[in-house]
Residue, then its C-alpha position, 0 to 999 in steps of 0.5 A: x243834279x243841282x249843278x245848274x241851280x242858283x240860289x240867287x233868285x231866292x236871294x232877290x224875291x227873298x230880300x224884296x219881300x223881307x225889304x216890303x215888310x220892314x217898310x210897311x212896318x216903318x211907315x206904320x211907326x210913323x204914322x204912330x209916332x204923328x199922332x203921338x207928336x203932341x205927347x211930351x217925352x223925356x227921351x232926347x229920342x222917343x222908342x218909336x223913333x229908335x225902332x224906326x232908325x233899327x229898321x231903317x238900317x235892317x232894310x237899307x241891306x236888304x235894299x244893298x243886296x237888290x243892288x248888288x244882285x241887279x248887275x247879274x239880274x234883271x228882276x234885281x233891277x225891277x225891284x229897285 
């Protein structure tokens, strides 16, 4: 019964929609970390900066899966 289904269309609407959020979230952080610029830490990095670079890496697979799957998929490819 599920012999013809796949589950790579999941995948793709899946990491583009979890890809989505963790970029809104980034440029939240950012526009944070802007109007905290001129408050002086005594971190070498400040914590929003360290969250930022924790979802960078968290997107950029997310981003890396949409890539391997655009070969395949076309609606990879439109979300890239």
């Amino acid at each position: 019964m599920y012999a013809g289904l796949s589950d790579i269309p999941y995948m793709i609407a899946g990491a583009h929609v979890s890809a989505a959020v963790l970029l809104a979230g980034i440029w939240a952080l950012k526009a944070k970390e802007k109007t905290q610029a001129g408050v002086p830490s005594e971190d070498i990095k400040p914590p929003i900066a360290q969250t930022v670079d924790s979802l960078m890496g968290n997107a950029l697979v997310l981003l890396r899966v949409l890539e391997h799957a655009a070969p395949r998929w076309m609606t990879a490819s439109y979300y890239l």
